[in-house]
C-alpha positions in Angstrom: 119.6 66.1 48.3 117.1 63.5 50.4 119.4 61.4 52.8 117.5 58.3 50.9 119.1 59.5 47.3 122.5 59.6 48.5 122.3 56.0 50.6 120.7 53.8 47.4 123.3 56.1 45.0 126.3 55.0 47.0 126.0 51.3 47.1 127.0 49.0 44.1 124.6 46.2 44.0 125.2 42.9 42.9 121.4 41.5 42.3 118.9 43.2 41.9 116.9 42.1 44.5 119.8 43.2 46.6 118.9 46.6 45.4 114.7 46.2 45.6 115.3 45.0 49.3 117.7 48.6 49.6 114.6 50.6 48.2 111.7 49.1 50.0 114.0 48.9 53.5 114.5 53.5 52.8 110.8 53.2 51.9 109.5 51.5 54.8 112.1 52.3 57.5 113.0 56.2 56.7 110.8 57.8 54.2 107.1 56.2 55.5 108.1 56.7 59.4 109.8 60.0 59.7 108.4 61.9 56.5 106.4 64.9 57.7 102.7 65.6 55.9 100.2 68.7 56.0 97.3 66.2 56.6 99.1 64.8 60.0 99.8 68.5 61.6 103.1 68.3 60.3 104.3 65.3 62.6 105.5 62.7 61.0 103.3 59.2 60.6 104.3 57.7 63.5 104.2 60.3 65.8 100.6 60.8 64.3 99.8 57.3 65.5 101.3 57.9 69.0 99.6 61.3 69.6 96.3 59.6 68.6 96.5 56.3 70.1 96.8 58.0 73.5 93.7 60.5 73.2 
């Protein structure tokens, strides 16, 4: 199970906006900076940026 599922699925919110800010922090923080994808080389987003910035 993705660490992101069990973080948002453990907390009890009380607004939901609590719970939007929850999703897009996973979102932005985790899932968009560490995720790995075919199209990068299988490095994750950021570490696409790094390796490219410094060619």
């Amino acid at each position: 199970m993705p660490r992101g599922y069990k973080l948002i699925h453990q907390q009890t919110f009380q607004t939901r906006d609590q719970a939007k800010q929850a999703v897009f922090e996973y979102i932005e923080v985790f899932y968009n900076q560490e995720r790995l994808h075919s199209a990068n080389g299988y490095l994750s987003p950021i570490n696409y940026e790094l390796r490219h910035q410094a060619a």
